[in-house]
C-alpha positions as CSV (number, residue, x, y, z in Angstrom):
1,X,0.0,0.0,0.0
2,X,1.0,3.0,-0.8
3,X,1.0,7.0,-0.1
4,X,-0.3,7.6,-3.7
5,X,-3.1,5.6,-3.7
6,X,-4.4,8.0,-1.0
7,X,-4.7,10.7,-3.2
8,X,-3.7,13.8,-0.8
9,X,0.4,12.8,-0.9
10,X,2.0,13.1,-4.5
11,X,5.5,11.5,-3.5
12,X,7.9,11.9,-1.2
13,X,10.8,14.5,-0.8
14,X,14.2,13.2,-1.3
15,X,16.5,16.1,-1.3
16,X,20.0,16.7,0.7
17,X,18.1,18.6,3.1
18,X,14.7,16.3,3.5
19,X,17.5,13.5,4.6
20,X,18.8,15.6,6.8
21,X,15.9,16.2,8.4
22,X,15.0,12.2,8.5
23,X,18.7,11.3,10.0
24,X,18.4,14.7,12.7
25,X,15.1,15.6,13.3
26,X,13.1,12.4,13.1
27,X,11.0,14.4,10.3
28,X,10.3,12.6,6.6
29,X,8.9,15.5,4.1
30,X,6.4,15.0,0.8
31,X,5.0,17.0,-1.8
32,X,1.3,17.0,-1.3
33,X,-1.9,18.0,-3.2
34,X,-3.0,21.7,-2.5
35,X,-6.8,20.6,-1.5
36,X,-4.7,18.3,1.5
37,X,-5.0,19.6,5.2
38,X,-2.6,19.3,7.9
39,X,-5.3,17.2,9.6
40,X,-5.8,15.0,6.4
41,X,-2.0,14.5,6.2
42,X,-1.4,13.7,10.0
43,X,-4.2,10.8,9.7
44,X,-3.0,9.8,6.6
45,X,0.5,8.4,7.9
46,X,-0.9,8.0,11.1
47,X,-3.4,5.0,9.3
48,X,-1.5,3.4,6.7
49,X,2.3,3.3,8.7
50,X,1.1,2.7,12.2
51,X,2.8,5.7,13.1
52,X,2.2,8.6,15.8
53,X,2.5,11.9,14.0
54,X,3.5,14.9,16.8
55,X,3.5,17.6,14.2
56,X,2.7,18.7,10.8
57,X,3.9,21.5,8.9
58,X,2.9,22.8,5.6
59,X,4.5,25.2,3.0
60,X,3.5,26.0,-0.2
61,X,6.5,27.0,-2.5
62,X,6.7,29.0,-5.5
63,X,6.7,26.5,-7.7
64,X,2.9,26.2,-6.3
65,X,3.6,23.2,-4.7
66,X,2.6,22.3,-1.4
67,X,5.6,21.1,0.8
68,X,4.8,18.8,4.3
69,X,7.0,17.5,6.6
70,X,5.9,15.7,9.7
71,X,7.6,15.0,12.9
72,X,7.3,11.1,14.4
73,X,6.8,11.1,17.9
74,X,10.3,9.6,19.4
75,X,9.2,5.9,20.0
76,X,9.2,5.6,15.7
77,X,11.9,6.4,13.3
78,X,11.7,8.5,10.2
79,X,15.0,6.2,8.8
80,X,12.8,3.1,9.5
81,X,10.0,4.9,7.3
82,X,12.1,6.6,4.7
83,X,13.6,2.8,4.3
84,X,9.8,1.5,3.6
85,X,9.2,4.8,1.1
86,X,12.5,4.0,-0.6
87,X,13.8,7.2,0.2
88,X,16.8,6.0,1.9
């Protein structure tokens, strides 16, 4: 199962700095759809990785894209996740 068959994630972010923040800050980033909510996205994970979510944050960039990362609580790994999306 995966993030895209939910419709409100597109894919998720694998740039120097979204690894960064999966290896440091326990935080995996995607690029959502712009109708998503920060409550859609938090039960989103939350549901289909068995995951507790402690924060969401959004950002829309000028490329009009809509940028999320969310924080795992500290019993969970982001490196353990990022390994399941094939980010890492």
């Amino acid at each position: 199962m995966e993030l895209e068959d939910f419709g409100y994630i597109k894919f998720p972010l694998m740039t120097e700095k979204a690894i960064n923040l999966i290896e440091k800050e326990n935080k995996l980033s995607f690029i959502a759809t712009p109708q998503a909510t920060k409550t859609d996205i938090k039960k989103l994970i939350e549901k289909v990785y068995k995951v507790k979510v402690s924060s969401v944050n959004v950002l829309n960039d000028m490329k009009g894209r809509k940028k999320v990362t969310v924080k795992l609580d500290k019993k969970y790994k982001a490196e353990e996740l990022a390994a399941k999306l094939g980010v890492i």
